[in-house]
C-alpha positions in Angstrom: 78.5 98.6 125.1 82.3 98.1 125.1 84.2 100.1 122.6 87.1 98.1 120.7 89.6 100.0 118.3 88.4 99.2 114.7 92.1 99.0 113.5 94.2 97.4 110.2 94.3 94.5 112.4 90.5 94.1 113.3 90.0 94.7 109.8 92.3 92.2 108.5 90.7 89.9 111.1 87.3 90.7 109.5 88.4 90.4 106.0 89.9 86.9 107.0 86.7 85.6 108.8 84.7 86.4 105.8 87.3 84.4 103.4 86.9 81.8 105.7 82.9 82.0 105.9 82.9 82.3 102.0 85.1 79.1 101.5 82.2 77.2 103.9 79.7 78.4 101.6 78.1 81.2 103.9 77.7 84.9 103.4 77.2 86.8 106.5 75.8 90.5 106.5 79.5 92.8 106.8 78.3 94.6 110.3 77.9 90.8 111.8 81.6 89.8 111.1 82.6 93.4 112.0 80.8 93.2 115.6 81.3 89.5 116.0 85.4 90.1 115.3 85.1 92.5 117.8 83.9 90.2 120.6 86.2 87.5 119.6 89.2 90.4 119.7 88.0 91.1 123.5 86.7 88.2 124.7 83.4 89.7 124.9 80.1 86.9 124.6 77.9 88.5 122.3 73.8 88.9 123.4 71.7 87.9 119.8 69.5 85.8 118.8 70.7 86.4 115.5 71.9 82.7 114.7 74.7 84.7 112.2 77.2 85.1 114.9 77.0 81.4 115.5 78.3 81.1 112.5 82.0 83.1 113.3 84.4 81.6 114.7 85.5 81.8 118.3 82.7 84.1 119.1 80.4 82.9 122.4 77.0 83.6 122.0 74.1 83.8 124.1 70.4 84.2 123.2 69.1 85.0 126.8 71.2 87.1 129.8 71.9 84.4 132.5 70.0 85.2 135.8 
């Protein structure tokens, strides 16, 4: 776990995604943008198999650690 500063600028970043998401037609759970922002904002590959963060832009996402 890595933490990242949840700042006005994360949070503008988060409100943004979501705009974005909502324009596409998709409504992603809050804490899912909030986390997957995060990565993006660090450069961090997110560990899910939650197909959600798929769904955000610029975030890498695995399903299985690589060996």
């Amino acid at each position: 776990m890595v933490y990242v500063p949840t700042d006005e600028r994360l949070w503008n970043s988060v409100a943004e995604t979501l705009w974005q998401l909502d324009r596409k037609g998709l409504m992603l759970p809050l804490p899912d943008v909030v986390v997957g922002c995060c990565a993006r904002r660090i450069g961090a590959v997110v560990l899910t198999t939650d197909a959600h963060f798929s769904c955000i832009p610029g975030v890498q996402v695995i399903s299985r650690p690589e060996a």
